[in-house]
C-alpha positions as CSV (number, residue, x, y, z in Angstrom):
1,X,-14.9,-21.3,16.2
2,X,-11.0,-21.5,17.4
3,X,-10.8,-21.4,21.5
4,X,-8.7,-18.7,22.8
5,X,-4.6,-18.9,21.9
6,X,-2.6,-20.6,23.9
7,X,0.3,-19.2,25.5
8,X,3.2,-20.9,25.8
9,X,6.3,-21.0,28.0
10,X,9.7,-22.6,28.1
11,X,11.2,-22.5,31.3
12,X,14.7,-23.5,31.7
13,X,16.1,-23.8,35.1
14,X,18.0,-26.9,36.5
15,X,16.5,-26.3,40.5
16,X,13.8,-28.5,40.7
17,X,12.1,-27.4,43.4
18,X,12.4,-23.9,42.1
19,X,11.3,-24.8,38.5
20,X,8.2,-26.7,40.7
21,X,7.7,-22.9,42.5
22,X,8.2,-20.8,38.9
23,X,5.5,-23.3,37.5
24,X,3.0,-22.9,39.7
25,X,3.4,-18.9,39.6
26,X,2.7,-18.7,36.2
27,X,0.2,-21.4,35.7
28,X,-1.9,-18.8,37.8
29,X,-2.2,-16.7,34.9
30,X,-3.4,-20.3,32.6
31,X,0.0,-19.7,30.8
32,X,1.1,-23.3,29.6
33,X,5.0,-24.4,31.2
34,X,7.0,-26.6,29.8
35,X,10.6,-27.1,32.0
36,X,13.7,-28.0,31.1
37,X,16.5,-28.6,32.9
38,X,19.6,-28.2,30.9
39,X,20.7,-26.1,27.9
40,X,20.6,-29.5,25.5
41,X,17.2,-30.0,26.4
42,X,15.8,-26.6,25.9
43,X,17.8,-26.2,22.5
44,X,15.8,-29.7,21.8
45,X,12.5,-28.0,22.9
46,X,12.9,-25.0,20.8
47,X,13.9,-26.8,17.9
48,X,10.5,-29.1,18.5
49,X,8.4,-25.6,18.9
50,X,8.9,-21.8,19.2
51,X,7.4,-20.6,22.5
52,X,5.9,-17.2,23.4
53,X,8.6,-16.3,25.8
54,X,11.2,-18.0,27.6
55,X,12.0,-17.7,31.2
56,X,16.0,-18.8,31.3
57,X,18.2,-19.4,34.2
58,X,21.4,-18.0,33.6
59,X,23.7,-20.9,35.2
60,X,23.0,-24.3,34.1
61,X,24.9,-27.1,34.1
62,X,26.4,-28.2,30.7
63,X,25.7,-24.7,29.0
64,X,25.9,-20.9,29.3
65,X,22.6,-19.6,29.4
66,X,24.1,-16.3,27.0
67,X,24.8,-19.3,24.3
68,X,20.9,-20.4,24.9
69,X,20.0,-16.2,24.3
70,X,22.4,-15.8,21.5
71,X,20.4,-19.2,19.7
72,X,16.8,-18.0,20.1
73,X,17.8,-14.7,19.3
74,X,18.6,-15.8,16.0
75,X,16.3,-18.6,15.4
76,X,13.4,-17.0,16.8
77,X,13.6,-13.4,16.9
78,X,10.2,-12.7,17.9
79,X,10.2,-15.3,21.5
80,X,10.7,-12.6,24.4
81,X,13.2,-13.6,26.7
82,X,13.4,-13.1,30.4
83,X,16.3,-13.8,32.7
84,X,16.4,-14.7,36.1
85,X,20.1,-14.3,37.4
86,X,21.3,-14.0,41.2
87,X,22.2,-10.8,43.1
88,X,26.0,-11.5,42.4
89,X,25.2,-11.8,38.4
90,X,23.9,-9.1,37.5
91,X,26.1,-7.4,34.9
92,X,26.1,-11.0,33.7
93,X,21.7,-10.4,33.3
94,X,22.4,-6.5,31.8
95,X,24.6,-8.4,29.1
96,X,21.6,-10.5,28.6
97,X,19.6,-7.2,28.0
98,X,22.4,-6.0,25.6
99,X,22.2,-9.4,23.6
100,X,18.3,-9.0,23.1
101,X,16.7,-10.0,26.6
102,X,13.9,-8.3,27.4
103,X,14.3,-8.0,30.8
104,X,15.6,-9.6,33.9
105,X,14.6,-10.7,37.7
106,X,16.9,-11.0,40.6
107,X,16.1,-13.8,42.8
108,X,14.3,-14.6,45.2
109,X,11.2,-13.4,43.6
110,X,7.6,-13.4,44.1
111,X,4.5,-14.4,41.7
112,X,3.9,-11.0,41.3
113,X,7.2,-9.4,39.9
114,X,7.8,-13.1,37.4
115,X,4.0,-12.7,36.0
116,X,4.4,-9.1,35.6
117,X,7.5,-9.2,34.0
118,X,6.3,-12.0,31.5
119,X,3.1,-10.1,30.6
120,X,5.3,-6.9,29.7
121,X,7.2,-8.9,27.3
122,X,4.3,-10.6,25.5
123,X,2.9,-7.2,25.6
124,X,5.8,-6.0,23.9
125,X,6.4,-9.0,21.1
126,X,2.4,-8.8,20.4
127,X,3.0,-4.5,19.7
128,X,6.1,-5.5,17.7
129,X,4.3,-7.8,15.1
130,X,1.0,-5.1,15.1
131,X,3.9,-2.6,14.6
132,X,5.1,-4.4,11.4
133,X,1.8,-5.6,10.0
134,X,1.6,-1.8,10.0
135,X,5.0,-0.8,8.7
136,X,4.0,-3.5,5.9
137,X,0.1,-2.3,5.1
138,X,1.1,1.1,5.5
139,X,4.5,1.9,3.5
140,X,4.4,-0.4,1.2
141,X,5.5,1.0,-2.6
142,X,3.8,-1.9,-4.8
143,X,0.4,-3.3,-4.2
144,X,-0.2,-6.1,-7.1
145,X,0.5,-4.2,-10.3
146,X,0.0,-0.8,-8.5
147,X,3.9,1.6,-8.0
148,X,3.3,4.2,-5.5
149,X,3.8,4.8,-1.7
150,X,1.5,8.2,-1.2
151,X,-0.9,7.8,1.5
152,X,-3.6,8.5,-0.9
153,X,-2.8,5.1,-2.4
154,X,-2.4,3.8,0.7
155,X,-6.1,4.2,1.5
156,X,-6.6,3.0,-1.9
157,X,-4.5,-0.7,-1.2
158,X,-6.1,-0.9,2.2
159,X,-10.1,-0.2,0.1
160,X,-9.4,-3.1,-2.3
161,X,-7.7,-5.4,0.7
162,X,-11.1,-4.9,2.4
163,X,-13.4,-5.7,-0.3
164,X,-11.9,-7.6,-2.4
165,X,-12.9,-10.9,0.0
166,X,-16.4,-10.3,-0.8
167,X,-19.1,-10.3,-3.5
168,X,-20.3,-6.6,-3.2
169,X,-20.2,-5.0,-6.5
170,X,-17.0,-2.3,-7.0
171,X,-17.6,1.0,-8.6
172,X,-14.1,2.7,-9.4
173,X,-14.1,6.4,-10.8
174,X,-11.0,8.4,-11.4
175,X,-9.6,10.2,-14.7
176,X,-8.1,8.8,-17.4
177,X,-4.7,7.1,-17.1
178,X,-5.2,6.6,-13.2
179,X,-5.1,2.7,-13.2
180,X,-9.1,1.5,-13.1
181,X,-8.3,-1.5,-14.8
182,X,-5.0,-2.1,-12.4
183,X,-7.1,-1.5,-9.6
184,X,-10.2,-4.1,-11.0
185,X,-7.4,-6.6,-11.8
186,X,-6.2,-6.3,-8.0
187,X,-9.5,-6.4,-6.5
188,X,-9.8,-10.4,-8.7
189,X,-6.3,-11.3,-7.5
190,X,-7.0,-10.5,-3.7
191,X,-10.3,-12.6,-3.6
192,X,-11.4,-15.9,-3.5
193,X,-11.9,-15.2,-7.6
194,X,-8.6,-15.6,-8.5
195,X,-8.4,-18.7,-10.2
196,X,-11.0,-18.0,-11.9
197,X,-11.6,-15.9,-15.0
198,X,-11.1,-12.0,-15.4
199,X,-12.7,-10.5,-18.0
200,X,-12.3,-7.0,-19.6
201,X,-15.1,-5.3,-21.4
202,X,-14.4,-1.5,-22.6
203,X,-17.8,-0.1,-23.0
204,X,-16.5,2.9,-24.9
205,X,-14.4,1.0,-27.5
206,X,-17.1,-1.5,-28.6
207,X,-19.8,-0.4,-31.3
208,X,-23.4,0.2,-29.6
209,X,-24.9,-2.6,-32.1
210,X,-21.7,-5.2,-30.8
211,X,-21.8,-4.7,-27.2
212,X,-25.2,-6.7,-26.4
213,X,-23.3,-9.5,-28.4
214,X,-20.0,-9.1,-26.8
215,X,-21.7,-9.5,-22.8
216,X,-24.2,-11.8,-23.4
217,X,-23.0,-13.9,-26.6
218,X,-25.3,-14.8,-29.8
219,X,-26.0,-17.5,-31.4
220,X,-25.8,-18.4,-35.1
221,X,-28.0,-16.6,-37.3
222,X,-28.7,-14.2,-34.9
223,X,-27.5,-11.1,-36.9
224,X,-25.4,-10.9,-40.3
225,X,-22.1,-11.9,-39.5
226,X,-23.0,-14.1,-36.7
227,X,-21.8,-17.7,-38.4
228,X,-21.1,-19.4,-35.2
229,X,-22.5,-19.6,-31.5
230,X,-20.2,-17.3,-29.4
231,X,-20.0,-16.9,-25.7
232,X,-20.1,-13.6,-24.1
233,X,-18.0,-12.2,-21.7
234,X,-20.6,-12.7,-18.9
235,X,-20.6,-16.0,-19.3
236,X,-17.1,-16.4,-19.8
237,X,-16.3,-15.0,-16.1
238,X,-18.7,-17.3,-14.4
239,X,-16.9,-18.2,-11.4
240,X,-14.9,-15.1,-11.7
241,X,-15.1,-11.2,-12.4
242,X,-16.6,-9.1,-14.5
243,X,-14.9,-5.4,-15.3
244,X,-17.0,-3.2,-17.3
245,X,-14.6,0.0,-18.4
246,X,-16.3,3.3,-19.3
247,X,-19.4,1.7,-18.2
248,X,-21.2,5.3,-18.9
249,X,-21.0,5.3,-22.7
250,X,-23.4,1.7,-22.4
251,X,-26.4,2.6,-24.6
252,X,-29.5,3.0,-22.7
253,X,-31.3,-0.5,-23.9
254,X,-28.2,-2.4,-23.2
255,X,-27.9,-1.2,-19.1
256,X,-31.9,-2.2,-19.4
257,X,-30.0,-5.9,-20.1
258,X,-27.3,-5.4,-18.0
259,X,-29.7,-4.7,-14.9
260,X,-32.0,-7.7,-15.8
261,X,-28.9,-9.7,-15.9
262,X,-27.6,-8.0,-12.2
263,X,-31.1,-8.8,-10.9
264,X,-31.7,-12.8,-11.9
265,X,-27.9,-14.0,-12.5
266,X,-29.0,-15.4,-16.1
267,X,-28.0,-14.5,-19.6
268,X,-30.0,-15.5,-23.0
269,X,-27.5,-14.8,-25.7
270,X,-28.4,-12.9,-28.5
271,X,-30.9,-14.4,-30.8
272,X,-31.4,-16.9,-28.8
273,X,-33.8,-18.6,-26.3
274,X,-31.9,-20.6,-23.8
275,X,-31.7,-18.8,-20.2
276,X,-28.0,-19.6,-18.8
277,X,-27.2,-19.2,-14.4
278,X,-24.1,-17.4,-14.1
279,X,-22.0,-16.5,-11.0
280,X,-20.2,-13.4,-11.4
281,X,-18.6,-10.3,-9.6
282,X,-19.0,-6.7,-11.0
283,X,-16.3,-4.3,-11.3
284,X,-17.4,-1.5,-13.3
285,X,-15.5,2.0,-13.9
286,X,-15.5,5.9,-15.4
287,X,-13.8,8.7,-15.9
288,X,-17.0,10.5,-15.3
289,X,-19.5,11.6,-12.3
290,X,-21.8,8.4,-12.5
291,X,-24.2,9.9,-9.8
292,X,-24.2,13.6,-12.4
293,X,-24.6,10.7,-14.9
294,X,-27.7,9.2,-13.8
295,X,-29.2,13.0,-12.8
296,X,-29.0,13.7,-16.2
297,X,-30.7,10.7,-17.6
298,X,-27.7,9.1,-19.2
299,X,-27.2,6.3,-16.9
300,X,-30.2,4.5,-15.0
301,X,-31.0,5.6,-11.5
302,X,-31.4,1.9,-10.5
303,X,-28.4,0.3,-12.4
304,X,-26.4,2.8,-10.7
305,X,-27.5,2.0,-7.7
306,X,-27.1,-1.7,-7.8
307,X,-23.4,-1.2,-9.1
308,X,-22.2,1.6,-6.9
309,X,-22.3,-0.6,-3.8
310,X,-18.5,0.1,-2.8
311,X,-16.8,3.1,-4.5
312,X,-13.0,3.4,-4.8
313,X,-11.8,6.5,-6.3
314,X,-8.2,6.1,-7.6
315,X,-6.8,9.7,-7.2
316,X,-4.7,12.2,-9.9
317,X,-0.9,11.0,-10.3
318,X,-0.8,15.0,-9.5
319,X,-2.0,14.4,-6.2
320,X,0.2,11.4,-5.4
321,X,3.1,13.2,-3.4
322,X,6.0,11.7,-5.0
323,X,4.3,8.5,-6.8
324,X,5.6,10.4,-10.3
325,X,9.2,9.8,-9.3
326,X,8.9,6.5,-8.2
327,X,6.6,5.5,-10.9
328,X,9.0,6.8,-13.7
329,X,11.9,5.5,-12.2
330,X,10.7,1.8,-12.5
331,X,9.1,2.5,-16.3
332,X,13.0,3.6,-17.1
333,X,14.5,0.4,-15.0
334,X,12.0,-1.3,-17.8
335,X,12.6,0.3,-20.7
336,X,16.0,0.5,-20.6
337,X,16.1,-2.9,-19.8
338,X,14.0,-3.7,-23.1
339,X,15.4,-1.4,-25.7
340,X,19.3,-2.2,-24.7
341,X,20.2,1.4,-23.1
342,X,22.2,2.3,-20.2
343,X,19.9,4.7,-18.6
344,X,20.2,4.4,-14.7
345,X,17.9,7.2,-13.2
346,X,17.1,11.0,-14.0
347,X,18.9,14.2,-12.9
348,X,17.8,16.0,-9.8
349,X,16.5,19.0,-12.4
350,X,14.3,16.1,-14.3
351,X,13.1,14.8,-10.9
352,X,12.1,17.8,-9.5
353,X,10.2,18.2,-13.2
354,X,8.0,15.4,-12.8
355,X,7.2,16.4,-9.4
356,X,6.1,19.5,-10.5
357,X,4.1,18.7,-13.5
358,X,0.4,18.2,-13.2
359,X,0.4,15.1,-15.2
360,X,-2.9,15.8,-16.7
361,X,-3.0,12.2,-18.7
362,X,-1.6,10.8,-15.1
363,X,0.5,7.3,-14.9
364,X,-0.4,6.6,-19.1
365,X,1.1,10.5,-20.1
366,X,4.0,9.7,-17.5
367,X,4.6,6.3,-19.1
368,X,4.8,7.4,-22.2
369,X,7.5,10.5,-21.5
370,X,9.6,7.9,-20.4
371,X,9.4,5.6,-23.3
372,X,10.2,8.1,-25.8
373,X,13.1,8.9,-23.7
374,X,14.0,5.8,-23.8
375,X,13.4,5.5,-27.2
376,X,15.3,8.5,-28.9
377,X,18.4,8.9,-26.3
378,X,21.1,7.2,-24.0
379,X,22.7,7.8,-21.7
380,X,23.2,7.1,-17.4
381,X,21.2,9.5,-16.6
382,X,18.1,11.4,-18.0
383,X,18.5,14.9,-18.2
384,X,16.5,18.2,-19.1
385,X,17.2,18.6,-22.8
386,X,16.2,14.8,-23.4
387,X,12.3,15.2,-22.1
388,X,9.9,15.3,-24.9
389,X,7.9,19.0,-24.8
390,X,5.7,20.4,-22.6
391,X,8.0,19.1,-19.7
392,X,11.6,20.2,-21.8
393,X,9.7,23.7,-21.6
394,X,9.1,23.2,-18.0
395,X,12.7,21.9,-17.2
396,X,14.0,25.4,-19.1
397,X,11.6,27.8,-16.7
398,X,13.1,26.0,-13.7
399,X,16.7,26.3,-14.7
400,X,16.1,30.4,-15.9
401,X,14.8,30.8,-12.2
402,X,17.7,29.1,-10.9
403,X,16.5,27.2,-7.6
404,X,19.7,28.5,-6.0
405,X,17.0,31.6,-5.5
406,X,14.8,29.7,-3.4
407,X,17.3,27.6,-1.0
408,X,18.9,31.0,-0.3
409,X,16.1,32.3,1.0
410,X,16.4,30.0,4.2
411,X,20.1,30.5,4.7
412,X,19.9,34.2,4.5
413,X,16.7,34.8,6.6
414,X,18.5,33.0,9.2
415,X,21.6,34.3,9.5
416,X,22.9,36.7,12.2
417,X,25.9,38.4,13.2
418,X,28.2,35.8,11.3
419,X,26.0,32.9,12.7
420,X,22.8,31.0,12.3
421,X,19.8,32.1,14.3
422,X,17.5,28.8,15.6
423,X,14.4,29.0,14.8
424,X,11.3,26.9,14.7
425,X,11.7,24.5,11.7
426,X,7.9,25.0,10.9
427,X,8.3,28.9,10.5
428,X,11.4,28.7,8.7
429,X,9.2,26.4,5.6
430,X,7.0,28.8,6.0
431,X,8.6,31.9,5.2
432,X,10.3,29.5,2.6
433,X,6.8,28.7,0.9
434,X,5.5,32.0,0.6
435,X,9.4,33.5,-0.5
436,X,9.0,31.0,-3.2
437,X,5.1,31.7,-4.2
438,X,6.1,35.7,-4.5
439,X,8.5,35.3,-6.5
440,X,7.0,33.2,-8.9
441,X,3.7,35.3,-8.9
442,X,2.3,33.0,-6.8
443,X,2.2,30.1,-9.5
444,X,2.1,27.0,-7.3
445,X,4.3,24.4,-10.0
446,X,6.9,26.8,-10.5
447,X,7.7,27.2,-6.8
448,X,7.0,23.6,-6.4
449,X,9.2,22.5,-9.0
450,X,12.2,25.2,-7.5
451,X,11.9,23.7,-3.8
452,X,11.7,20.1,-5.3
453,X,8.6,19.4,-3.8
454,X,4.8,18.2,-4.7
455,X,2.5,21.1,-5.8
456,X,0.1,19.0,-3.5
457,X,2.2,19.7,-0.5
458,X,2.3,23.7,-1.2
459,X,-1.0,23.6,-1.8
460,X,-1.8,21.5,1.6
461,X,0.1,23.9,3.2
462,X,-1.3,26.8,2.2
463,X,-5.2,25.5,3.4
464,X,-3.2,24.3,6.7
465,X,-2.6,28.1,7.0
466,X,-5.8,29.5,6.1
467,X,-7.4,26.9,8.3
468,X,-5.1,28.4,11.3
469,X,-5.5,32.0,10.5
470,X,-9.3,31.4,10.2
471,X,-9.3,29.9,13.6
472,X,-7.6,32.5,15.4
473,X,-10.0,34.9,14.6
């Protein structure tokens, strides 16, 4: 186990004695001082290692201790720098500040004021870096093969980050065309799998009397057609992971298999009689309720159980915020690229669209809308009359309701005597929401799609308000 981290200080002041007096102040709170005494020698020392913060003497004797700031500032942003300066330099110190100093002391100066002044500013550079490990985990767009920046897929990133380092078994539901096989890919990428095999069985797509055959391998002779040994897919991911798709259309016997081969870590091949040790991790998915599953006697109580150890539910593109926009935009940045058209980005009319539209075949319906875009027209940008049907229909509706309608009802609810009365922002969306819902009979995507927004948020809105009416009753 790694001792406690170290914290290091370059102090540059050409006083001796008072370099001897700084030392000794901080070395009280077991901070490790290194002095220099000119500019050369601490550009030399921070060249040699980058310190946690640097305690600089303005005046030195061969350099200007702004020159010194102005270098770590750009060589290493994250050292906090305090300055110590004189009672007759001090707009020469508040420059410091303005040039990236974190602070500065006047002297003379006590123990107290220089250690409380140093532990600020590591306090500060330590919430700076947690601050963009956050910004990075938090808003990022991409995660391995993944587009989207929604905080639903945030939690999802942050799920997979956190398991993929161990074993545990991965049990991802969501519906069709919501990215399970992205998601088991990213889970073997982020562990300590990942130069090992993945391997890919869809339960659904592989006949009932094949699959035994296709996870465990036969041997020759074992059925008609088998001319040859073959290795299954279990023992082809040994060492590495093992993603069973649709894994609730496996026949009854075969999960009998599939459990035995959970249980002991062995596979006998089909027809055969030698026992092999494998090592594998299983990712399995559905479109389906596995627990409703196994209630209703279509999927074993206990293989359930030993496969849903971690869940991770990918959610609708529909609920996504606006993951459909950002999503489409990069499929047309592709396509575009690969069928030799000038596309550039869709109209505000096609964008507000594909925020609207439930997406009910999610990320694989919205990738294919694109590519026959792509496919049949050209042009810089993609516009209403181009998008294949039920969305062309959708793009019509929006255009007959004209969402001039719905921004007018902010400006004109507001206005007063020639002018604009303030008035709480949150009200304003409010009365802007429901404006919206009555006049589109209170169909959610059709108000969504004129205010350019998510369904999801109307629709988070509207429990926010129920939940507030309900509890001021």
């Amino acid at each position: 186990m790694s001792g406690p981290h170290v914290i290091n200080i370059l102090l540059i002041e050409d006083t001796v004695p008072l370099a001897r007096v700084y030392t000794e102040y901080m070395r009280s709170e077991s901070y490790h001082v290194i002095h220099v005494e000119t500019g050369a020698a601490a550009l030399t020392a921070l060249a040699d290692a980058v310190p946690d913060a640097v305690v600089l003497d303005l005046k030195l004797p061969d350099m200007d201790g702004l020159d010194i700031l102005r270098h770590i500032r750009e060589q290493a942003p994250d050292t906090s720098v305090v300055v110590i300066t004189a009672h007759g330099s001090v707009n020469t110190a508040v420059e410091a500040m303005r040039q990236g100093a974190f602070d500065f002391i006047v002297k003379p100066f006590n123990a107290t004021r220089l250690n409380v002044t140093l532990r600020n500013a590591l306090e500060r550079k330590q919430l700076t870096r947690t601050v963009e490990v956050l910004r990075k985990t938090l808003d990022r767009d991409r995660f391995h093969d993944f587009i989207g920046a929604s905080a639903e897929m945030q939690a999802v990133y942050r799920t997979i980050e956190s398991v993929a380092p161990s074993k545990a078994s991965v049990f991802i539901t969501g519906e069709s065309g919501t990215g399970k096989e992205l998601a088991a890919d990213a889970i073997h990428r982020a562990s300590p799998r990942r130069g090992r095999a993945f391997i890919a069985l869809n339960c659904a797509a592989i006949p009932k009397d094949l699959l035994e055959s296709e996870i465990f391998g036969h041997v020759k002779g074992a059925f008609t057609g088998a001319t040859a040994d073959r290795v299954g897919a279990a023992q082809a991911a040994d060492g590495g992971t093992l993603f069973l798709d649709e894994i609730c259309e496996m026949a009854l016997d075969i999960q009998v298999k599939l459990l035995r081969f959970i249980q002991t870590g062995t596979v006998q091949p089909v027809g055969g009689s030698r026992v092999d040790k494998v090592d594998v991790r299983f990712v399995c998915a559905t479109n389906r309720d596995p627990l409703a599953e196994a209630e209703a006697g279509r999927f074993r109580e206990d293989l359930y159980y030993r496969l849903h150890v971690v869940p991770l539910h990918l959610p609708p593109l529909r609920d996504r915020e606006d993951d459909a926009v950002l999503i489409a935009r990069a499929f047309l940045k592709d396509y575009a690229a690969e069928e030799g058209r000038s596309f550039v980005g869709f109209s505000p009319e096609v964008e507000a669209v594909f925020r609207a539209y439930d997406w009910p075949g999610n990320v694989r319906q919205l990738q294919n809308v694109v590519r026959n875009v792509v496919v049949l027209h050209d042009g810089p940008l993609v516009e209403p009359a181009m998008l294949p049907e039920p969305l062309k229909s959708r793009a019509k509706d929006s255009v007959a309701t004209s969402p001039a309608t719905a921004v007018r009802i902010g400006a004109t609810a507001t206005e007063s005597g020639g002018g604009i009365s303030i008035r709480p922002l949150w009200l304003v969306e409010k009365e802007i929401i429901q404006e919206a819902l009555r006049q589109c009979d209170d169909d959610v995507p059709k108000a969504a799609t004129l205010l350019e927004i998510s369904p999801s948020t109307i629709y988070r809105k509207l429990q926010q308000w129920k939940a507030e009416g309900a509890g001021k009753r």
